[in-house]
N, C-alpha and C positions, 0 to 999 in steps of 0.2 A: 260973167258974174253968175251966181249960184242965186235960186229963185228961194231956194230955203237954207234952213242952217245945214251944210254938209255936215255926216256923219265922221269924227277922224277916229278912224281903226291902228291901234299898233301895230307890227307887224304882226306878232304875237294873235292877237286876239282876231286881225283877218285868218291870218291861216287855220286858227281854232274857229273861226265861222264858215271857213269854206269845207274844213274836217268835216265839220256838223253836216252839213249841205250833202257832204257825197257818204258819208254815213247813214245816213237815213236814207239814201237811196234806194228804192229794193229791187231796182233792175243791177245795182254793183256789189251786191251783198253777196249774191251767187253769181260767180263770171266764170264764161269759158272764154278761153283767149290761146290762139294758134298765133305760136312765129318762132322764130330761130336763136336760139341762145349765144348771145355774146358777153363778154364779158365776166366772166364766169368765175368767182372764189367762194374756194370752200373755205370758212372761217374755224382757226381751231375751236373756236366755240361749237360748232355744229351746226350752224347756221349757212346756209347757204342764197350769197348775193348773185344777181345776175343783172342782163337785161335782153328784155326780149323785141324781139323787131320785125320786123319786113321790108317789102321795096318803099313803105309809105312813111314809117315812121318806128318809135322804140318805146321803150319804156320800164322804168329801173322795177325790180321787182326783187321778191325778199322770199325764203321759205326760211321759218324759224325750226331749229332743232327737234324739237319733237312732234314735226309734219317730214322733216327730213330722213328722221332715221328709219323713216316706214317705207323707202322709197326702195324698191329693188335694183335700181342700177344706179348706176350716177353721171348727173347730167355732164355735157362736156360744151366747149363751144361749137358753133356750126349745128348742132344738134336741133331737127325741129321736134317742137314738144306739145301738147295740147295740156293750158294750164286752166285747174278751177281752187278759186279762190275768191278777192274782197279788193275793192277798191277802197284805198285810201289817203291821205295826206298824211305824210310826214314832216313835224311840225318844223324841225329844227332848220332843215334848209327848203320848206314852199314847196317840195316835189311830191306831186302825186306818183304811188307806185301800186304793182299789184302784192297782194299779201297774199301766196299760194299757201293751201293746204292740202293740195295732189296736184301730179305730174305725169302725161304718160307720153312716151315717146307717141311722133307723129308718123305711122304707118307701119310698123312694126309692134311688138308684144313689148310689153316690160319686162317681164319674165327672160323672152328669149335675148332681149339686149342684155339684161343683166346678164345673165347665162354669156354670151360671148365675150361681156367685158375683164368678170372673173376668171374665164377661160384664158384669153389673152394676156392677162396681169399673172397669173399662174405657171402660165408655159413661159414667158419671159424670165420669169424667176428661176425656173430649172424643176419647177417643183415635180414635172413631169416627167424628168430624164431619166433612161433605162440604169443610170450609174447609180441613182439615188433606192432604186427596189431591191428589198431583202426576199432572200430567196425562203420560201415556202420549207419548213422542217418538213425533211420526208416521214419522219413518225415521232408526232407530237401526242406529250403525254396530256396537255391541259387544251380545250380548245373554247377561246371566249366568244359568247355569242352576243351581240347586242342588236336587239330587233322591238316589235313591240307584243306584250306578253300573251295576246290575243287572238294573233294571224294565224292565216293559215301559212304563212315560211317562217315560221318558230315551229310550226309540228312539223313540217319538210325537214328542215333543218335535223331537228330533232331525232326522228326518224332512220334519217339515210344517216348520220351519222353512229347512232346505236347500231347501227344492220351491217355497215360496213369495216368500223374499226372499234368495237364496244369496249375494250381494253381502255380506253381513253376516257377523260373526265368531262365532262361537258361543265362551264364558268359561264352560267349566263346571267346575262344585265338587262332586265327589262326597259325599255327607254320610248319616249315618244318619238316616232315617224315620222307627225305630219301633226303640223299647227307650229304656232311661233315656238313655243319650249321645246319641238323636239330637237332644235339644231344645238343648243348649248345644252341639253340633256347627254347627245351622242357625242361633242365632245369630249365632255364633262368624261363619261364612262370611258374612252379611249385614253384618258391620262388615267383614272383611277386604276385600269388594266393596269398600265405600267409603270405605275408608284407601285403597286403591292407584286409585280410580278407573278399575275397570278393567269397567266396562259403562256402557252408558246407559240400561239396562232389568232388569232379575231377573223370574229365571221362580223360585218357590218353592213345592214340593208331593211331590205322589207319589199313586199309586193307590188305589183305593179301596180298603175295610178295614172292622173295626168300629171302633164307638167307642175299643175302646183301642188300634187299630192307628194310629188316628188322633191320637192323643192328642198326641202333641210337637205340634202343628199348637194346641193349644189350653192349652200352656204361655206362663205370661207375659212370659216371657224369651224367648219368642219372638214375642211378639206386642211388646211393647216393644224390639225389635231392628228389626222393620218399620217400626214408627212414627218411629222414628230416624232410618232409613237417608231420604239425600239422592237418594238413586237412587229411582226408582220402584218399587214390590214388582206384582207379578201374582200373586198366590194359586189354587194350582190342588192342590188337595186333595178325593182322594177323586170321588166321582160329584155328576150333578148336585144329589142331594137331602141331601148332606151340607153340611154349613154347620159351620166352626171359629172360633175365635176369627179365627184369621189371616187367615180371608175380610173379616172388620166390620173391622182395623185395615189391612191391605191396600190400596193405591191405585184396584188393580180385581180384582175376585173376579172370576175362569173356571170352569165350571161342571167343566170337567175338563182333564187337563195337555193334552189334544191343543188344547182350544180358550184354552187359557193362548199356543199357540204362533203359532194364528193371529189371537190378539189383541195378540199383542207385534210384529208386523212386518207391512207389507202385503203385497199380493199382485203382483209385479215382474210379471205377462201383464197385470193389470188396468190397471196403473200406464204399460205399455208402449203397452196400447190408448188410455188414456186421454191418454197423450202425444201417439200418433198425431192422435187427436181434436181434440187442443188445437191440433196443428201445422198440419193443413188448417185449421180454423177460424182461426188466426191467418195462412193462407198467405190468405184470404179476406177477412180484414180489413185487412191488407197490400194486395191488390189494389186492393181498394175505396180504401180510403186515399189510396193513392195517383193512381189514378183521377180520385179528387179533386181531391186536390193539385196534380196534372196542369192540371185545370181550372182551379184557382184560379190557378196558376202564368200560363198563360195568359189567363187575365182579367187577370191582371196585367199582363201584359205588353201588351197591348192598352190598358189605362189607361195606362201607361208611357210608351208609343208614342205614342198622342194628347195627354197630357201633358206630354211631356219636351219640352226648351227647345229642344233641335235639331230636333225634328219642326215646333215653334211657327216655328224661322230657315228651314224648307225651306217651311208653308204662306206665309210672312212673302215669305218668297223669290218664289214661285209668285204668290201676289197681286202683287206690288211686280212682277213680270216681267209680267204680265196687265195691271196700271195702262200699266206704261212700254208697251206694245205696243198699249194703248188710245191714248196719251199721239201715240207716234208716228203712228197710223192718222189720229187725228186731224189734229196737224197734216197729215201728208203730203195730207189729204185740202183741208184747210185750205191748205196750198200750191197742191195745182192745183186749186183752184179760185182763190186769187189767180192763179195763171198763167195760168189759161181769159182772166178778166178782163183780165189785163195784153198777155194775148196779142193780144184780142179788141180793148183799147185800142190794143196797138202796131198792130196793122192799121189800124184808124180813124188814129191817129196817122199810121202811113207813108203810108195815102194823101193827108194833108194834107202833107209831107214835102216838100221842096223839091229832096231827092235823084229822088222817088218822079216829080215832074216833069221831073226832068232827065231824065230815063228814058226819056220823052217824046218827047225831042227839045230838050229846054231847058237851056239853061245860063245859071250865074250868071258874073257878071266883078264880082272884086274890085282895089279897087287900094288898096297900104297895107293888104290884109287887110280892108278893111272892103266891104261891097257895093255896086255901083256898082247906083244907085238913079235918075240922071239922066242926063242927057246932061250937065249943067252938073256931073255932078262931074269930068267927067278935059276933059282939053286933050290938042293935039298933041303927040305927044312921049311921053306919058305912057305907062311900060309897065302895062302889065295882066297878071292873071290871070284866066285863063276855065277854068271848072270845068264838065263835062259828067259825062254817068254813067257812066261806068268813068276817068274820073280827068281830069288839069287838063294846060294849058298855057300858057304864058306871049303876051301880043302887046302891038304897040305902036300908039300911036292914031293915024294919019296923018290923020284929019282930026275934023272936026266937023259 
């Protein structure tokens, strides 16, 4: 039996007295509490339930949304954590839990565990494979720079690109580095590049720092902004021995912004000598070539020449002039020599000749044209012709 009137509490109103009780606490207002994460969902609200434990015991714990989204990595199960936060009741089901409002891995950096979780979720995705990188334009007209407008790798930059290919436009976007706005600031400018198309290259980075100076560089909204972009990215972050995310999803990692600038454009003395080079060596094969050419040209024409049908009408010509000039030697040769003979016969001949006798002294006498060959051909009376050698005259026969 009860000595006084017991107190009867609803559920309700114990659990709302013992709230009060460990609320007003002020050894539970600020709590640090180590143990290993179980249970673990991430609510599409952005809330994040868990519970936390050890060999001894557990206990439900809660980080609401915006203590969440300030966390650089994200908790997993198994995972030990050192949490500070608030002890409280929750009214609805009597459980007291912890109310975190920071988290840090137990033994390890935040930073660097975030840094490997996104590393891991990225290279699983392919975001890092050598198929996915565009290759660097050997000579770009527009080259975008997004850095921040104050550094000393915006005058680097700056600089070595003016010196070595100044023919080129420099597109720069001044953007925050380092603080929470620079990572959706450099995204931000990696889509606005390639909405307006307004380079053929991006330079993206800034100087060297520590790990959390560095950090928008290892943000995944900026690493899935590179991956994105149609334009080429150059990743120039930090010194050579730094490595961010944005270097592995990057087209070509530069180990620092000055050498980001002379890997985004060439060398215009190099390119100028190298022209020279190409141009005597082409002024040489041009020579040669034609030289050639020359020759064959000429071979040609000499084929040409002994071939073509009018050179075939001029030897045709020349032979047929050579036959007719044999043809005529010939006979002419062939004439006097009949003529020797005919000559040689008309002598013989004229000396048998009955003119070649009249010559002599002799004459013939025709009568009626025919040659008096008797006495018994003419009678008295009868006229005659008497022919000697230089010509004739007439007589008459007074006897017999």
């Amino acid at each position: 039996m009860y000595s006084v009137s017991p107190t009867v509490f609803s559920v309700t109103e114990l659990n709302n007295y013992v709230k009060r009780i460990l609320d007003n606490d002020e050894n539970l207002k600020n709590v640090f509490v180590t143990g290993e994460i179980s249970n673990f969902k991430n609510h599409y609200s952005g809330h994040m339930y868990m519970t936390i434990k050890d060999e001894g015991g557990a206990i439900k714990a809660v980080m609401f949304s915006s203590y969440a989204s300030r966390l650089k990595f994200v908790p997993e199960n198994g995972m030990k954590v050192i949490i500070f936060g608030s002890v409280s009741l929750y009214n609805k089901d009597g459980s007291y839990q912890l109310y975190i409002t920071d988290m840090q891995p137990d033994g390890v950096g935040a930073l660097n565990l975030a840094y490997e979780q996104l590393k891991e979720k990225l290279q699983n995705e392919g975001l890092f494979n050598a198929e996915f990188k565009k290759p660097i334009p050997e000579f770009p007209q527009k080259i975008g720079v997004m850095t921040a407008p104050d550094g000393a790798a915006v005058r680097d930059i700056f600089s070595i690109l003016k010196r070595r290919y100044p023919v080129a436009e420099i597109v720069f976007c001044p953007v925050a580095v380092q603080g929470e706005r620079a990572a959706p600031e450099i995204a931000k400018a990696i889509k606005l590049f390639n909405e307006q198309n307004a380079a053929d290259v991006l330079i993206v980075g800034r100087g060297g720092g520590s790990l959390e100076d560095l950090w928008a560089f290892n943000e995944e909204i900026v690493a899935r902004a590179i991956f994105e972009s149609k334009i080429p990215v150059i990743s120039a972050v930090g010194h050579e021995t730094d490595f961010t995310i944005a270097d592995f999803v990057a087209d070509l990692r530069a180990p620092t912004p000055s050498a980001a600038a002379e890997l985004a454009v060439p060398d215009i003395f190099e390119l100028k000598s190298e022209l020279l080079g190409l141009k005597q060596h082409l002024s040489v094969l041009m020579r040669n070539m034609l030289t050639g050419e020359k020759e064959r040209l000429e071979n040609f024409e000499k084929q040409i020449t002994i071939l073509s049908p009018s050179n075939k009408i001029i030897n045709s010509r020349q032979e047929l002039s050579n036959l007719y000039e044999k043809v005529v030697n010939s006979i002419t040769s062939k004439l006097n020599d009949e003529k020797t003979k005919i000559s040689l016969l008309s002598s013989k001949l004229n000396a048998l000749s009955p003119l070649e006798v009249l010559s002599r002294g002799y004459s013939i006498s025709y009568k009626n044209e025919m040659p008096i060959k008797s006495v018994g051909d003419v009678k008295t009376g009868d006229n005659i012709k008497i022919r000697v050698t230089d010509g004739e005259f007439f007589a008459e026969v007074k006897g017999s």
